[in-house]
N, C-alpha and C positions, 0 to 999 in steps of 0.2 A: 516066246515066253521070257520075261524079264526076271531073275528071283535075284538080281543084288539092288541094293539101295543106296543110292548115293550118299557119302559118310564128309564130313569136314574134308578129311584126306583124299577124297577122291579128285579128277582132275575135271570133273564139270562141276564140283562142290566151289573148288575155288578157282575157276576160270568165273563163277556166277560170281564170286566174293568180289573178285578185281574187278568186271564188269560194273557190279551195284556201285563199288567205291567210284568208280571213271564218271559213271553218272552223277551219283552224290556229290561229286568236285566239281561238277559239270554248271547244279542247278544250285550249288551255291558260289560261284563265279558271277553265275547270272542275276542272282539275287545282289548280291555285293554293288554289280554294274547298275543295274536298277535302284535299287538305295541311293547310288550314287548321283543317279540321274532323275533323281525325282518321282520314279512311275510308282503309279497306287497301290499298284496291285502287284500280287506275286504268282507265280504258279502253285500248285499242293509241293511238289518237290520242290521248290525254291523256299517255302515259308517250311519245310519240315527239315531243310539242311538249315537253315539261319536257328531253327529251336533246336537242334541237333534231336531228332525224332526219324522213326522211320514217316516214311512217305504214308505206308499201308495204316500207319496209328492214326497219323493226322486226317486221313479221309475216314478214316472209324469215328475221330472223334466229331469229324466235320457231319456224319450219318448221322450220328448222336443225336445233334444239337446242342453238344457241347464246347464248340469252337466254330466263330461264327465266318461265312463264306458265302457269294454269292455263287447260285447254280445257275449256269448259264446255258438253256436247253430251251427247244422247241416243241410245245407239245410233247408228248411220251419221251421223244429217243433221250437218249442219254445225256447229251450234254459234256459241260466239264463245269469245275469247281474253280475258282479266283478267289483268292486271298485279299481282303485289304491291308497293306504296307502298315496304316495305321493301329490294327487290332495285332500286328506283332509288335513292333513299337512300342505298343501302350502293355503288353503283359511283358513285356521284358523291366519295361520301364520299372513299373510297379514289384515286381521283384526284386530287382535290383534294388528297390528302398525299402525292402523287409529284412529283419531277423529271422524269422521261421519261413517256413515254405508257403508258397501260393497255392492253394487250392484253385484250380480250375470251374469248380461249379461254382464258387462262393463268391470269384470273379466276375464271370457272368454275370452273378444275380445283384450286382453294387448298381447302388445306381449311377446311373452314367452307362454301364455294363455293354458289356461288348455284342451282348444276347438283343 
């Protein structure tokens, strides 16, 4: 019978905290190196530490079809999702030359659009 809940304070709350951080340092080193070296593509945790996002948002919004990704799967099973290098690139890019914020759907739908 379990009846406590793990709390911020607890020591599996933030044994998880240090863990996610070790990883997120992890897949954005690897993104860095990869930028660095050319490659197209990124992993979901490589392109959601470069946007500073969780992992779990970017594959919500990649589910969406509001952040675009190839799914790279056989028939049914599962697969994994790749990033192209370019589609972050290009909405960093593009915010970067704005005064207000970037809408994410309104994005997509420009043409040219990432969608």
């Amino acid at each position: 019978m379990q009846s406590q809940s793990t709390t911020a304070t607890s020591p599996t709350a933030v044994g998880g905290k240090q863990t996610r951080e070790l990883m997120r340092s992890a897949a954005l080193r690897s993104a860095i190196e990869k930028r660095a070296s050319g490659v197209p593509t990124y992993t979901v945790p490589e392109a959601a530490a470069l946007l500073s996002i969780s992992q779990e948002y970017l594959y919500r919004l990649i589910q969406a079809d509001m952040f675009p990704a190839v799914h790279m799967r056989i028939g049914r099973n599962q697969g994994r999702y790749i990033v192209p290098a370019k589609v972050v690139e290009d909405l960093l890019n593009d915010a970067a030359q704005r005064v207000d914020s970037l809408d994410l759907a309104a994005w997509n739908e420009r043409p040219g659009g990432a969608a």
